[in-house]
C-alpha positions in Angstrom: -12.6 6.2 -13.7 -11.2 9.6 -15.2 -8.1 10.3 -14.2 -6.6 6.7 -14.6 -4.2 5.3 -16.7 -6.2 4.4 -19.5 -9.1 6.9 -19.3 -10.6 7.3 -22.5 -10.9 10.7 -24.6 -8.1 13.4 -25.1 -5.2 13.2 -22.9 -1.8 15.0 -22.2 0.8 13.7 -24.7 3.1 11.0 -22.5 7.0 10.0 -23.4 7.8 6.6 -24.7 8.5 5.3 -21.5 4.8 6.4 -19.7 3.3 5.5 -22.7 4.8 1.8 -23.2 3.6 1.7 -19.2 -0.4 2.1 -19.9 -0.3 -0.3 -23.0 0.7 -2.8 -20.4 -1.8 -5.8 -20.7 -4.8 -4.5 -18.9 -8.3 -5.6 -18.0 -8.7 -7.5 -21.2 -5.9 -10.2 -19.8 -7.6 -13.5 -19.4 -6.2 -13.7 -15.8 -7.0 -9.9 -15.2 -10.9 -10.9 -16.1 -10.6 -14.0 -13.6 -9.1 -12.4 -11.0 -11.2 -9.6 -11.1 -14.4 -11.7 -11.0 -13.3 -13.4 -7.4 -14.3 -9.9 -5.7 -16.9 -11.2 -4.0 -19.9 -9.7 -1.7 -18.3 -10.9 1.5 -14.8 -9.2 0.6 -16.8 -6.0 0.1 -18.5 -6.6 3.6 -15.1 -6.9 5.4 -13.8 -3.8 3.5 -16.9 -1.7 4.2 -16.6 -2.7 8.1 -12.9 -2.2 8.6 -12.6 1.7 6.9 -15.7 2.6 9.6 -14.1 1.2 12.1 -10.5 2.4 10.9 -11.2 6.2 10.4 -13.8 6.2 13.4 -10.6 5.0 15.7 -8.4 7.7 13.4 -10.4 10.6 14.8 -11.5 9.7 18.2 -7.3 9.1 18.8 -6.7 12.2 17.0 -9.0 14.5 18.9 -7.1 12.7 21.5 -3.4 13.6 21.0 -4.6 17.1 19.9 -5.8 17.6 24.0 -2.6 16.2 25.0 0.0 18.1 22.5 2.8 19.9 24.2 5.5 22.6 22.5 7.7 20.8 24.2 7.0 17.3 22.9 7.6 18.7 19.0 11.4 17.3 18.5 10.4 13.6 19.4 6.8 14.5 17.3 8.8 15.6 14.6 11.4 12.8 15.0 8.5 10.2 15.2 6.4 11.3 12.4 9.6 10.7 9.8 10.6 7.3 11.2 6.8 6.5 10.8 7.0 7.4 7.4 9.9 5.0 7.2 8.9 2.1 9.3 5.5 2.4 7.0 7.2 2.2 3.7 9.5 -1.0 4.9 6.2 -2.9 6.1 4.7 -1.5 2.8 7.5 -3.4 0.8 7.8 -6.5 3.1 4.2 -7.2 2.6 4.4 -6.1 -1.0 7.4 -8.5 -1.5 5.5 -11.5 0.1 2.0 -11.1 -1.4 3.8 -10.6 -4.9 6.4 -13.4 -4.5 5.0 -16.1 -2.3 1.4 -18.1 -2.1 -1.4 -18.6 -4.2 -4.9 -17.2 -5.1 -5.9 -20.8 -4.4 -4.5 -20.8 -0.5 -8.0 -20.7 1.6 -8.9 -17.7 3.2 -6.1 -15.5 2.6 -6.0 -16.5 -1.2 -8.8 -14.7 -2.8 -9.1 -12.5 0.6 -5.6 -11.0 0.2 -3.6 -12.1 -2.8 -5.8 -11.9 -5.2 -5.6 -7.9 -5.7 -1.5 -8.3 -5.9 -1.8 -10.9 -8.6 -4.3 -8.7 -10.5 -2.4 -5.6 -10.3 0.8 -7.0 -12.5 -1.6 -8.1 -15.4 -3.8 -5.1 -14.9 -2.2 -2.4 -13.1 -5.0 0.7 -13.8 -7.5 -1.7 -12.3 -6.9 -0.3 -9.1 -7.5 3.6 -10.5 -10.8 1.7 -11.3 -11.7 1.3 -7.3 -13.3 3.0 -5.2 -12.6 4.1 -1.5 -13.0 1.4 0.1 -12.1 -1.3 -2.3 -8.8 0.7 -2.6 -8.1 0.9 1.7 -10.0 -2.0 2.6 -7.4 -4.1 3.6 -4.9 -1.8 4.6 -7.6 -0.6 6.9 -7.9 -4.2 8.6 -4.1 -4.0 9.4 -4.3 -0.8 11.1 -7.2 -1.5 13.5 -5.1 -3.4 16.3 -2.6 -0.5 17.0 -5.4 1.9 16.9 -7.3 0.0 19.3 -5.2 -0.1 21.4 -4.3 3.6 21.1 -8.1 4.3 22.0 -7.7 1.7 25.2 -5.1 3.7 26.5 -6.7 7.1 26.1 -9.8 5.8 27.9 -7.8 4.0 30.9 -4.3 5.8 31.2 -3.9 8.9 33.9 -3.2 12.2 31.9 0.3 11.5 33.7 1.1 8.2 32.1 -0.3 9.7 28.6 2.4 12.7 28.9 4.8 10.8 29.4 3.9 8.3 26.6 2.7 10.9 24.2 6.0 10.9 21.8 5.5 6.9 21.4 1.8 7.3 20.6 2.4 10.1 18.2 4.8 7.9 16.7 2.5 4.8 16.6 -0.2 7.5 15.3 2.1 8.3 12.3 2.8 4.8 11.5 -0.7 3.9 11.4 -1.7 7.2 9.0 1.2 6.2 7.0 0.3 2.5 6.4 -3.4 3.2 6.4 -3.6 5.7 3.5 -0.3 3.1 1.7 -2.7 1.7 -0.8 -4.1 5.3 -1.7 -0.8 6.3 -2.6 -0.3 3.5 -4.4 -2.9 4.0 -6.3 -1.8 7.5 -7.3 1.0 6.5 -8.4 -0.9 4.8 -11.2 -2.9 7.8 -11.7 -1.4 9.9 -14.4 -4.5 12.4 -15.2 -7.1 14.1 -13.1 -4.8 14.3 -9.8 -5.3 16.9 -6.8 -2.7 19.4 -7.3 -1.2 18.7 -3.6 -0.7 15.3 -4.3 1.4 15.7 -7.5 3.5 18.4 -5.0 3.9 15.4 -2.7 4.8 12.8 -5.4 7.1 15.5 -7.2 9.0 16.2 -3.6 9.1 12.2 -3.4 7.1 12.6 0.6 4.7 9.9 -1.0 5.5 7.2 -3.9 6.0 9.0 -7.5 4.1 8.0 -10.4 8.0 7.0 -11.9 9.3 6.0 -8.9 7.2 3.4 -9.0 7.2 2.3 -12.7 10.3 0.4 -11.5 8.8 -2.4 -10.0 6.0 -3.0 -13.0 8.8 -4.1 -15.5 8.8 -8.0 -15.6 9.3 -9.8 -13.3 8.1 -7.3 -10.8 11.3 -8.3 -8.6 12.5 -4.9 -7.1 11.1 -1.8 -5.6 8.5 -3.4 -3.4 8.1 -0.5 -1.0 4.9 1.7 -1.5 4.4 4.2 0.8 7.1 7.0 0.3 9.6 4.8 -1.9 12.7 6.4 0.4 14.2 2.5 0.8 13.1 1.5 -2.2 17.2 2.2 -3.6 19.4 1.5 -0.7 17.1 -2.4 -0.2 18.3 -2.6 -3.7 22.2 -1.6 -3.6 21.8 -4.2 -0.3 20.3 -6.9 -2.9 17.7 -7.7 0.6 14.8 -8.9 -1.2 17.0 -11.5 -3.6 18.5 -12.5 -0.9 15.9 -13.2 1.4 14.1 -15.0 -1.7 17.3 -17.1 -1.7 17.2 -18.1 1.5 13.6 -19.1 1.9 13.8 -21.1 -1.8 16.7 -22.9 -0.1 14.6 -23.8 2.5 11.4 -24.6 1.3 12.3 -25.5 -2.3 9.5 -22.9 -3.4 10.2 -20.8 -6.8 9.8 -16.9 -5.8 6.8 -15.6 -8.2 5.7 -18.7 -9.6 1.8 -18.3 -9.1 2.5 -14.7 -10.4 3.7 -16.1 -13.7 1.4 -18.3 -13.9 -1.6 -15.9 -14.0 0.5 -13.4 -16.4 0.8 -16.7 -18.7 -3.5 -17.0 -18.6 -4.4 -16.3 -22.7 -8.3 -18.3 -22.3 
């Protein structure tokens, strides 16, 4: 894909540090090639159904809250749409944090479903420039569809009373769902050093969504900080709080699992 970390052809001239990044292993890892190859037809059927459904239930809620939008409501709108933004980057990193440090690609279902991508990503972190649309927001898509269900319940079955009255909370809910919908998209430009719209390098460089150095954090080994995704804003106080290590703690002394074992173990893949 043009525009990705290791497009071919003449490219801007990178520092040491951006260009140490894209010579990282890539998608002639062993375990990249492997993991790659479990894509299968069904996973693309799930993808292809949940972004209809997702961005069909996007609009019809939208047109929605646009009927119902009141100068008066802005403060609580304004309020909502920034701890949205926040609520969606820590869910970003608490599902980032357990798909990179817990399970296995062998796990049934959920294994080459939903772990899969994360383990591919540390071996070959440009293969997701490589993906398309829906590949890319498939599964983010999937996680978004209950709360926006049940957004487009209550605009078909609540009084225009009950909906003024709950229209803060649902512009809230609206934001969190945006937010943690498009997560994955963001991710993926932050990976995507060439070829970028020029609003989105505004947003990265203003640090409203992930930056493409932000984020280069987490991809030195063993990929055991900055989990969060979305907008990286608690990416450095979870840190300074040492959450994630302790919570790995905790759950090793209860379980006995080793955090990121399956994740070295496809990073150690040479045939």
């Amino acid at each position: 894909m043009a525009g990705a970390e290791d497009v071919p052809g003449p490219q801007p001239e990178l520092d040491e540090d951006e260009a140490a990044y894209c010579r990282r292993w890539g998608a002639q890892h062993a375990g990249a090639r492997e993991l790659a190859a479990l894509y299968s037809p069904g996973k693309r059927f799930q993808e292809w159904c949940c972004v209809v459904l997702c961005f069909g239930l996007i609009a019809h809620n939208l047109v929605h809250l646009l009927l119902l939008a009141r100068w008066e409501h802005t403060p609580l709108v304004v309020l909502g749409v920034v701890a949205g933004a926040l609520i969606a980057d820590f869910l970003s990193g608490l599902v980032h944090w357990g798909a990179d440090t817990w399970g296995s690609v062998e796990l049934p279902i959920v294994g080459k479903a939903f772990i899969r991508p994360f383990r591919e990503h540390h071996i070959d972190p440009t293969a997701i420039t490589r993906h398309d649309f829906i590949e890319t927001n498939g599964d983010n898509c999937l996680l978004t569809l209950l709360p926006l269900l049940n957004m487009a319940y209550k605009f078909r079955t609540q009084s225009l009373e009950a909906l003024g009255q709950l229209y803060p909370w649902e512009c809230f809910v609206f934001c969190l769902v945006i937010f943690g919908t498009f997560t994955n998209q963001i991710h993926k430009w932050s990976h995507t050093y060439f070829g970028l719209p020029r609003w989105v390098i505004f947003l990265q460089d203003w640090h409203v969504i992930l930056p493409r150095k932000h984020h280069r954090i987490h991809h030195v080994s063993p990929h055991e900080t900055y989990f969060c995704i979305t907008t990286g804003w608690l990416n450095y106080p979870l840190e300074k709080m040492g959450f994630w290590r302790r919570l790995e703690d905790l759950i090793q002394g209860l379980t006995g699992e080793k955090p990121r074992a399956d994740d070295m173990k496809w990073a150690q893949k040479i045939k």
